[in-house]
C-alpha positions as CSV (number, residue, x, y, z in Angstrom):
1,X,130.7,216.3,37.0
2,X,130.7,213.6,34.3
3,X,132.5,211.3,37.0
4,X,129.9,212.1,39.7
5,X,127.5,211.0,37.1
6,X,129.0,207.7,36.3
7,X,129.6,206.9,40.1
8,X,125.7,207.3,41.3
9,X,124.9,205.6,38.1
10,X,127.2,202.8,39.0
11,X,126.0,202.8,42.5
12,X,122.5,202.8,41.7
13,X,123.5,199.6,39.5
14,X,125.0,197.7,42.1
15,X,122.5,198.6,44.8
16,X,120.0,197.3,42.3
17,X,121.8,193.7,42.1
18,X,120.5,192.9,45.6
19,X,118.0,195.4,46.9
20,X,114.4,194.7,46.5
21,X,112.8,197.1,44.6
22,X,109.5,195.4,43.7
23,X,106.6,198.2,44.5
24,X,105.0,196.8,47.2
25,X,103.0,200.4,49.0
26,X,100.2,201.5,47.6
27,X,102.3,205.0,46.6
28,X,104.7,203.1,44.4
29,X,102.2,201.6,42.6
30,X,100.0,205.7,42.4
31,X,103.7,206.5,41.0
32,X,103.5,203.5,38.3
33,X,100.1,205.0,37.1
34,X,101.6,208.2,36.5
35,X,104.4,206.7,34.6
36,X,102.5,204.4,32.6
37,X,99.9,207.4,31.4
38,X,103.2,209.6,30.8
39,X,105.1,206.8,29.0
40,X,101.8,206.6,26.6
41,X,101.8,210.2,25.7
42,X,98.9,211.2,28.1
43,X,98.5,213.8,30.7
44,X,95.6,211.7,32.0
45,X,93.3,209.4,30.9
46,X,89.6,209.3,31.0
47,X,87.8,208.3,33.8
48,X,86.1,204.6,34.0
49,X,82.4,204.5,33.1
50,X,82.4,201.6,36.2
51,X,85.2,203.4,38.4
52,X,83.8,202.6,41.6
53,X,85.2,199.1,41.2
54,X,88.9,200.7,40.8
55,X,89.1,202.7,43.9
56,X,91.8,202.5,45.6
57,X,94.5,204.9,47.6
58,X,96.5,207.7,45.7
59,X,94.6,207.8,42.7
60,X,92.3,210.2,41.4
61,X,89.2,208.1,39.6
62,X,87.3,211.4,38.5
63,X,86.9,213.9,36.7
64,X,90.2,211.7,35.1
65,X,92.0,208.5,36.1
66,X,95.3,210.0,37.1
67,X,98.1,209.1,40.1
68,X,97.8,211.7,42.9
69,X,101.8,212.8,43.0
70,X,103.3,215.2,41.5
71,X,104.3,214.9,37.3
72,X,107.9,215.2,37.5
73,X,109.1,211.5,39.3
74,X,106.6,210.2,37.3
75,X,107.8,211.6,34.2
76,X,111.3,210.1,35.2
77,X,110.3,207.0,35.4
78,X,108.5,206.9,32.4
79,X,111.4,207.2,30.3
80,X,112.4,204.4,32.1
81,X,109.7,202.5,31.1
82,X,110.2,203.3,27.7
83,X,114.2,202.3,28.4
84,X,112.6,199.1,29.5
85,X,112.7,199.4,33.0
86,X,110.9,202.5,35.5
87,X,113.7,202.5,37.7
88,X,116.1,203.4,34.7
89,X,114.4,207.0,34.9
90,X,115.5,207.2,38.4
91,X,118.7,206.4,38.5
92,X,119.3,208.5,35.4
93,X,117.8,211.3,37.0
94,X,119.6,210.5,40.3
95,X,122.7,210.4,38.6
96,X,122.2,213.6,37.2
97,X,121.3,215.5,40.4
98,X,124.6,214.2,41.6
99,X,126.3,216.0,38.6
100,X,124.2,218.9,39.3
101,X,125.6,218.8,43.2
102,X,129.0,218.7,42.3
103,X,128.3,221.6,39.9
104,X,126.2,223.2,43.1
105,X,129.2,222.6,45.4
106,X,131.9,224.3,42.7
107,X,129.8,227.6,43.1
108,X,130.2,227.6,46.8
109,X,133.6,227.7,46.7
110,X,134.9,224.5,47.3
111,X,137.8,223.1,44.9
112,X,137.1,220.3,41.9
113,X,138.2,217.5,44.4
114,X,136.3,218.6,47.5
115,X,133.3,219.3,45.1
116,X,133.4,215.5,43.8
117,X,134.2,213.7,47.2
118,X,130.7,215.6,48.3
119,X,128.9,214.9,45.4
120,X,129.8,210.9,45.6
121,X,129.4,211.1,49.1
122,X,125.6,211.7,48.2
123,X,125.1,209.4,45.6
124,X,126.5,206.6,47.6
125,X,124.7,207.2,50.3
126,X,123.1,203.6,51.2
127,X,119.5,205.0,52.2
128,X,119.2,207.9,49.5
129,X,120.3,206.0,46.8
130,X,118.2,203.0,47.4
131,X,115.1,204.9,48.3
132,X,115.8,207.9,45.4
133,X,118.1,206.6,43.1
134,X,116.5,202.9,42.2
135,X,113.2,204.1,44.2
136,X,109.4,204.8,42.7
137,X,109.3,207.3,45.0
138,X,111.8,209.5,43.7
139,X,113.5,212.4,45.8
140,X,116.3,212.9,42.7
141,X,113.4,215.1,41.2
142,X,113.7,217.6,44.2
143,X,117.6,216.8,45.0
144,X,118.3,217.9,41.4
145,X,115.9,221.3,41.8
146,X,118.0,222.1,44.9
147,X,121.3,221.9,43.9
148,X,120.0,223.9,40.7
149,X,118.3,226.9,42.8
150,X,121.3,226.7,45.5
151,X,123.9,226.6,43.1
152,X,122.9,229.3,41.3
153,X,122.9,231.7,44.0
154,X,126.4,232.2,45.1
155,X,126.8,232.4,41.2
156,X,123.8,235.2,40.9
157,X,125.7,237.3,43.6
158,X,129.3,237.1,41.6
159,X,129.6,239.7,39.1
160,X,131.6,237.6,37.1
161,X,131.2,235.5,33.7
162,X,130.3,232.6,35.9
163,X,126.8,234.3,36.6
164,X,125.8,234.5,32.7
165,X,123.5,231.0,33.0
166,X,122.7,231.4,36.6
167,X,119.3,233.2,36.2
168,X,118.7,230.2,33.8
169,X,119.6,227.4,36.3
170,X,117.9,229.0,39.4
171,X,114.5,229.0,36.9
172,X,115.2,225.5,36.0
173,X,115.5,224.6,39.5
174,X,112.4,226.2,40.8
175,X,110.6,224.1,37.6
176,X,112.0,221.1,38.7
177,X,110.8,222.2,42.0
178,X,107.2,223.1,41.2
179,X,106.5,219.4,39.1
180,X,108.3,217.7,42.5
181,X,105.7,219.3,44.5
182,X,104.7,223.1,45.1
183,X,104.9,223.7,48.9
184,X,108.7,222.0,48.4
185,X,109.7,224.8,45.8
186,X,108.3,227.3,47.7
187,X,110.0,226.4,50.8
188,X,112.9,225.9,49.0
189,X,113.3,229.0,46.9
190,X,111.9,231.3,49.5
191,X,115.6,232.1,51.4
192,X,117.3,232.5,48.3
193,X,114.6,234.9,46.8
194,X,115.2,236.8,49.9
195,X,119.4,237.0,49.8
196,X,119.0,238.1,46.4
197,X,116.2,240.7,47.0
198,X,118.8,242.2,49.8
199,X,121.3,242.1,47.2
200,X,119.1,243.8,44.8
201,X,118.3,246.5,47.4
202,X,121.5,247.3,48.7
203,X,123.1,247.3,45.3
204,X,121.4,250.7,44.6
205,X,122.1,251.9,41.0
206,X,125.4,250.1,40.7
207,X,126.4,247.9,37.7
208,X,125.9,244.9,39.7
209,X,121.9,245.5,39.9
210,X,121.4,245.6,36.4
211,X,123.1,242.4,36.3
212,X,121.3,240.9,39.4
213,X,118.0,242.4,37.5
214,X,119.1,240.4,34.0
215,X,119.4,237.1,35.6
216,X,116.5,237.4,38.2
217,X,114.1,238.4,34.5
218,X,115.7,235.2,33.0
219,X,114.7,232.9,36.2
220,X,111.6,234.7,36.4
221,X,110.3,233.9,32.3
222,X,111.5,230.5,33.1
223,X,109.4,229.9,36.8
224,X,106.7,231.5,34.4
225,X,107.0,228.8,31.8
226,X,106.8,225.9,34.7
227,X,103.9,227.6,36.2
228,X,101.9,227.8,33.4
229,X,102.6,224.0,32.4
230,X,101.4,223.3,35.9
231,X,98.6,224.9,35.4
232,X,97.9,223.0,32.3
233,X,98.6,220.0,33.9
234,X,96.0,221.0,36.9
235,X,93.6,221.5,33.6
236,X,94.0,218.8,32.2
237,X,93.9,216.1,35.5
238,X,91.2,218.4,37.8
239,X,89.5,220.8,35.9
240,X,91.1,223.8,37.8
241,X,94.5,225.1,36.8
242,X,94.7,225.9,40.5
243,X,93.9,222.7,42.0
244,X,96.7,219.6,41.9
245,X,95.5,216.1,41.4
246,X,96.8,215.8,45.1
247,X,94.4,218.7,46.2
248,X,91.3,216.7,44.6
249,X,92.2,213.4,45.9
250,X,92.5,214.9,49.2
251,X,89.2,216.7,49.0
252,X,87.4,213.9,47.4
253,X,89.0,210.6,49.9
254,X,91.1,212.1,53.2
255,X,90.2,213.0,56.3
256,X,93.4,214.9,57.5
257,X,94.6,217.5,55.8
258,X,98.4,218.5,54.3
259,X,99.3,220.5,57.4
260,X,98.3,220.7,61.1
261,X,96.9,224.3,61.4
262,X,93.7,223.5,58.8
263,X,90.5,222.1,59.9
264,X,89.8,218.2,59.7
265,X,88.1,217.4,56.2
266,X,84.5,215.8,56.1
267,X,84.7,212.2,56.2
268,X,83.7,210.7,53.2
269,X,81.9,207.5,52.1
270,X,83.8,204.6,50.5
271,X,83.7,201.6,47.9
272,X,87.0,199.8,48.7
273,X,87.0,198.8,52.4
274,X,90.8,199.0,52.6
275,X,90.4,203.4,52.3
276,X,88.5,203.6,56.0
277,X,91.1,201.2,57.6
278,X,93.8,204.2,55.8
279,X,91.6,207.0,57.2
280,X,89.3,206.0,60.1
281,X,91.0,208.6,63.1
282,X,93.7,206.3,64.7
283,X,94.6,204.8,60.7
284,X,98.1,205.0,58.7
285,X,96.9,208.3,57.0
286,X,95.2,210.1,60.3
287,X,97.1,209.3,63.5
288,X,99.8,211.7,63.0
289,X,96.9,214.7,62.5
290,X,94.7,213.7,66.0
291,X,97.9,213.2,67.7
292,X,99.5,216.7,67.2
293,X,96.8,218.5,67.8
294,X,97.9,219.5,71.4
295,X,101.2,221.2,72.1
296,X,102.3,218.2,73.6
297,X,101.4,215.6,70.5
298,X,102.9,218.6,68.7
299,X,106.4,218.8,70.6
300,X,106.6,214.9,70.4
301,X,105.4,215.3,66.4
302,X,108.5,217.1,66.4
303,X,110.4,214.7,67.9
304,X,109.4,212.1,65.3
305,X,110.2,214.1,62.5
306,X,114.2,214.7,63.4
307,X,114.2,210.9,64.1
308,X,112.6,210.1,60.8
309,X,114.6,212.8,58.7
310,X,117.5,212.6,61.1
311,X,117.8,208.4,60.7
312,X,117.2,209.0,57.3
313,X,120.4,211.5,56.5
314,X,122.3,211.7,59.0
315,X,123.4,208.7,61.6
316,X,125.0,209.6,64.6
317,X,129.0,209.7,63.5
318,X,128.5,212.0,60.2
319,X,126.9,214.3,62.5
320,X,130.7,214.7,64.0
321,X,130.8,217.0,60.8
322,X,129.2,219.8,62.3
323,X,131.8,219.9,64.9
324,X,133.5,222.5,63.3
325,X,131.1,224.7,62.5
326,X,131.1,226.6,65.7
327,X,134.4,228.2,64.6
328,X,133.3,229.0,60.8
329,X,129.8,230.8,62.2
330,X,131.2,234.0,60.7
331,X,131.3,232.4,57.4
332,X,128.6,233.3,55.1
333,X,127.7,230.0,53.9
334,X,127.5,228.5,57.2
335,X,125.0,231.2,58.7
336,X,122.9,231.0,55.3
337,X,123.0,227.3,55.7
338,X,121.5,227.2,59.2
339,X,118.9,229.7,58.7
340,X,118.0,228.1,55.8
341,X,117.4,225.1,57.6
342,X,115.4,226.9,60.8
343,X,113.1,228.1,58.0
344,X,113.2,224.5,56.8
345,X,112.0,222.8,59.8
346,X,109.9,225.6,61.3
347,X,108.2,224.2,57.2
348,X,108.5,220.7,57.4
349,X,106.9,220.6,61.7
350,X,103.5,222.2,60.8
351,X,103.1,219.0,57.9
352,X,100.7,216.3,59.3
353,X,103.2,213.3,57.8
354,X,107.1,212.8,57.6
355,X,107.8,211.3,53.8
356,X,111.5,210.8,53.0
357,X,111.4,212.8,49.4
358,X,110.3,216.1,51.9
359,X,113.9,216.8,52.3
360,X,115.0,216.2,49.3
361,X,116.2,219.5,47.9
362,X,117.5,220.2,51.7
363,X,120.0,217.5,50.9
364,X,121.6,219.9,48.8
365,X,121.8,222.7,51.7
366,X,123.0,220.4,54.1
367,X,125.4,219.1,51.9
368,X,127.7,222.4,51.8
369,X,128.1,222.6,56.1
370,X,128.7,219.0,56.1
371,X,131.8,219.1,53.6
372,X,132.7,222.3,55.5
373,X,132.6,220.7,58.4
374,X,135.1,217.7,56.7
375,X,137.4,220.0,55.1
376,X,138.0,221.6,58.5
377,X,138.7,218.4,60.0
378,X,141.2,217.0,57.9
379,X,143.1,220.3,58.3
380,X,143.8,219.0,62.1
381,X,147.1,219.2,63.6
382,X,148.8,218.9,66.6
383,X,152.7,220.5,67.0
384,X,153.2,220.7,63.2
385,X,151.5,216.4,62.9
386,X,148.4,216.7,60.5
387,X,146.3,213.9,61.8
388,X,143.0,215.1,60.1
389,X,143.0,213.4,57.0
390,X,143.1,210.2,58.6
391,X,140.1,211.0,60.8
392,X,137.2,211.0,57.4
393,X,137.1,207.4,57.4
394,X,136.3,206.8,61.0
395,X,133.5,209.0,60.8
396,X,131.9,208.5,57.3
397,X,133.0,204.2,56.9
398,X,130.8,203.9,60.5
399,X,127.9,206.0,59.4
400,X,127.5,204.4,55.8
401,X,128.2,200.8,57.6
402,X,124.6,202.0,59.8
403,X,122.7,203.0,56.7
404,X,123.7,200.0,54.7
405,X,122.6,197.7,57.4
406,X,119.0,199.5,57.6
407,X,119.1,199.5,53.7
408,X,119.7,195.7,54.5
409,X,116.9,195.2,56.8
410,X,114.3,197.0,54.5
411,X,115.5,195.2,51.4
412,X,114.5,191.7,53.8
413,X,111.0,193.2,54.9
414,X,110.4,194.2,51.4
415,X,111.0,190.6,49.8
416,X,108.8,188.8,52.5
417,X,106.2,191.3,51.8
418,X,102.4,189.9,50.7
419,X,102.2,191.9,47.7
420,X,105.3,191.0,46.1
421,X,103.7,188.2,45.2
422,X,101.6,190.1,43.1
423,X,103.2,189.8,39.8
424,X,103.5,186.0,40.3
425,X,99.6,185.8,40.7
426,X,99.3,188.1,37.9
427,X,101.4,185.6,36.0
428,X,99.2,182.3,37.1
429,X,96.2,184.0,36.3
430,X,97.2,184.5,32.8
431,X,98.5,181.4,32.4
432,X,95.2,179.2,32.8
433,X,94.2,180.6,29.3
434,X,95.5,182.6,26.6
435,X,92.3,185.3,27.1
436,X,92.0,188.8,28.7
437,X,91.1,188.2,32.5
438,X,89.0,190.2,35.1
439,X,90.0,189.6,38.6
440,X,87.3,190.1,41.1
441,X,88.5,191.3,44.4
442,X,87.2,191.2,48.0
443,X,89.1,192.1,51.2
444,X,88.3,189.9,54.6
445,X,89.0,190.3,57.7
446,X,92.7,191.2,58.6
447,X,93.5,192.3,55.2
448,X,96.1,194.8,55.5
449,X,95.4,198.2,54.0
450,X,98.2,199.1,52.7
451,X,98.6,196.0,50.5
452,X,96.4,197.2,47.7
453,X,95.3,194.2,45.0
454,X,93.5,196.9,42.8
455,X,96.4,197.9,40.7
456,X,95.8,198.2,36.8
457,X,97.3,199.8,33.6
458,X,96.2,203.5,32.8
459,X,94.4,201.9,29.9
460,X,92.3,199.7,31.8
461,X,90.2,198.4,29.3
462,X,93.0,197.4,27.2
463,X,95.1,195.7,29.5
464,X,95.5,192.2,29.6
465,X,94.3,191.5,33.5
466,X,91.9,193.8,34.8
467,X,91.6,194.1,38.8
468,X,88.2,195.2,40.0
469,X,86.4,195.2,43.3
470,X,83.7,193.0,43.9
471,X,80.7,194.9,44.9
472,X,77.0,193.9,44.9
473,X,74.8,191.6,42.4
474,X,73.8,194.0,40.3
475,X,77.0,195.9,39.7
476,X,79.3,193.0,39.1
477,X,76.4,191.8,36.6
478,X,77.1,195.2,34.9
479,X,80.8,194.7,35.1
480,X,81.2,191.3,33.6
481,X,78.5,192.9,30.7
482,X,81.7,196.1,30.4
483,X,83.9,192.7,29.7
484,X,82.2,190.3,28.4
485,X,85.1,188.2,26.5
486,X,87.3,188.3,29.7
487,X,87.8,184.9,32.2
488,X,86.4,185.9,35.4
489,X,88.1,185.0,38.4
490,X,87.4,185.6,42.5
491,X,90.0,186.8,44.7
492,X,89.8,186.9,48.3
493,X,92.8,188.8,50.6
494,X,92.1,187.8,54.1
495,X,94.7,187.6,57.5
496,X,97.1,187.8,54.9
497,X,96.2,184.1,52.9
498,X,95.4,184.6,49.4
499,X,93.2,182.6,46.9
500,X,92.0,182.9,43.6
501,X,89.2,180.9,42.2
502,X,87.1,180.7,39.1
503,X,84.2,183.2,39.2
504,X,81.5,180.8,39.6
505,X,78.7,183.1,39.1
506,X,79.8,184.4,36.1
507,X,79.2,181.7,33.7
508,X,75.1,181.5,35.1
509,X,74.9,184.9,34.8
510,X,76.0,185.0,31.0
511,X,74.1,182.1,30.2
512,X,70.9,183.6,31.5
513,X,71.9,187.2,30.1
514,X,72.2,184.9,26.2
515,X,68.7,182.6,26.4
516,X,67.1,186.1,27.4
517,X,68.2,187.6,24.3
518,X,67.5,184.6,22.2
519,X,64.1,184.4,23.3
């Protein structure tokens, strides 16, 4: 396991050497908020006596200044942070879910070597690893809660010693599960709760239920102990120990809700004028609702989902793997596997969007037909000739060489990208004097909305450049009052040209503000 480890890990450094990982969407940076407040030792932080200036997408202003997504990633890459780098917490965390998959892959039944060629043939994979593995985004969170709750079942259902931690791993994956996002662990968890509740009933009185009884209490105080932190968390970001910081931010900003079956939400009224472009009806965070609400937007909603998840996972040659299968559809793991993944996607097609870190702990699942699938292969003969174990490397070198090119691509849109010239500007800011800055913003015309300029510190009042929208007279006179020893400076984002200026106003304003108190 320690070598699966140490090859993501390596992986993760090398991809890093070239890839672009500056946070240019407006998620990232939601995810570097929830890092920063975790890296200082804070559930949340209190919200902004002038927070209508710091509106922006995926973040929660009130009743607390928090990031929308879940804890867990965010927690990752905090200890990054602390490390010296966010992405160090997820590549350690990715590193680990690929030692948890080899462990995963051992309890299915597969030997030590088949077990670590699956496991590094997850880690490096071009597209996971650069999106999860050196990625704000993280999907290790829930690829490391699903090798957890699927390797402990086949574990759980052996009588043997092997089963003694298994109740403990399968409530550590649900955990890691529940802080990755909620509807995941359920989805996740729910066909394994059900093999082991037909287990349970069909084992009667016999030994093997008190056993199965034992590990299913020790999962269960476990999932108890990650519930009730979640419902601190809830607490401590909302108010509600039922309610998520994603809930309130969608109940407080969006339009369209999680899934397709609920009822459009009330459309609200915004500060920053990049949130309507996001959620007016045809926008980035709508479209896919309106669209699918017809059996035929629903069918080709379908559609774009496999494509997405499908492109995403598995290009065209690795899906040669499944070839196999057919003839293994009596084995046990293969007919959990695909009705594990009907119930999957029968989940995943009633969500309005199609996110990458979705499928996460699915990756897992898919994971044990695939190397099935390979094994089976390389046993190929023909009149005594094995030919098999020459055919892996026509169908695995092809598919990585597709997902390395797209990796490619995406790492050359990423560095040509407005924002990433964000920390440069940040940097000339500061440099025209050694002072604290406040950066007025305002958005013209063809400013796109997913390039956000509001991005701050979770202690906004102490950081050293403070980004803030520029609103009417009266409210940035009370906001240059809030900081009244910072430079002021005017930035406009419009058809993609950029331009900072001194805040001209500013200096009249203060002047005015000091003879009226002198007099």
């Amino acid at each position: 396991m320690a070598a699966s480890a140490a090859v993501a890990l390596a992986f993760c450094a090398w991809l890093a050497s070239w890839y672009v990982a500056i946070p240019i969407e407006v998620e990232e940076w939601s995810a570097l908020l929830g890092a920063d407040t975790f890296a200082h030792g804070k559930l949340a932080n209190g919200a902004h006596p002038l927070s209508k200036h710091f509106e922006r997408s995926h973040i929660l202003l009130e009743p607390t200044y928090v990031s929308e997504l879940p804890p867990l990633p965010g927690m990752a890459l905090a200890v990054g942070q602390w490390l010296g780098e966010p992405l160090i917490g997820s590549a350690l965390v990715f590193a680990l879910a690929a030692a948890t998959l080899h462990w995963m892959l051992i309890g299915w039944g597969f030997s030590t070597w088949w077990a670590l060629s699956g496991a590094i043939c997850v880690a490096v994979h071009p597209q996971i690893a650069a999106f999860w593995g050196i990625g704000y985004l993280s999907g290790g969170t829930g690829l490391l809660g699903g090798a957890l709750v699927y390797g402990a079942l086949p574990r759980m259902r052996s009588a043997g010693g092997s089963a003694s931690r298994a109740g403990f791993a399968l409530g550590m994956g649900a955990v890691v599960l529940l802080l990755s996002g909620p509807y995941l662990a359920l989805v996740a968890c729910l066909p394994v709760c059900f093999v082991l509740a037909r287990d349970l009933v069909r084992s009667g009185s016999q030994p093997a239920a008190g056993h199965l009884r034992a590990q299913l209490r020790s999962a269960g105080v476990i999932t108890a102990v990650g519930l009730a932190f979640l419902a601190y968390y809830n607490y401590r970001t909302t108010g509600d120990p039922l309610k998520t910081p994603h809930q309130a931010y969608v109940e407080r900003y969006a339009t369209a809700p999680d899934f397709l079956l609920q009822a459009p939400l009330a459309r609200p009224v915004y500060t920053n004028p990049s949130m309507p472009m996001l959620y007016r009806e045809n926008g980035r965070m709508n479209a896919p609702y309106y669209d699918r609400q017809h059996l035929t937007g629903f069918v080709a909603g379908i559609g774009k989902k496999i494509a997405v998840y499908g492109g995403f996972l598995f290009p065209l040659p690795l899906l040669l793997l499944l070839a196999p299968l057919p003839f293994l559809r009596r084995d046990p793991k293969v007919r959990f596997a695909v009705a594990a993944f009907v119930f999957f996607g029968a989940a995943l097609s009633v969500q309005t969007f199609e996110v990458a870190r979705f499928v996460a702990p699915f990756v897992a699942l898919g994971s044990i037909p695939l190397l099935m699938g390979l094994r089976e292969i390389t046993r190929l003969s023909v009149r005594g000739i094995q030919f098999g174990a020459a055919l892996p490397p026509l169908i695995l070198i092809p598919a990585w060489g597709i997902q390395y090119a797209q990796v490619t691509d995406l790492s050359i849109v990423r560095s040509v990208e407005p924002l990433v010239g964000h920390e440069m500007m940040l940097n000339s800011v500061a440099r025209f004097q050694r002072q604290d800055h406040l950066v007025l913003v305002r958005y013209g015309n063809g400013h796109a909305a997913r390039w956000e300029w509001l991005i701050n510190e979770a202690d906004i009042d102490g950081a050293h450049v403070v980004f803030a929208l520029e609103l009417d007279e009266e409210s940035n006179r009370k906001l240059l009052d809030y900081f009244p020893d910072r430079e002021p400076w005017r930035l406009r984002s419009t058809n993609g040209e950029i331009s900072i200026v001194p805040f001209g106003k500013a200096k009249e304003w203060r002047t005015a503000a000091t003879s009226t108190d002198d007099s």
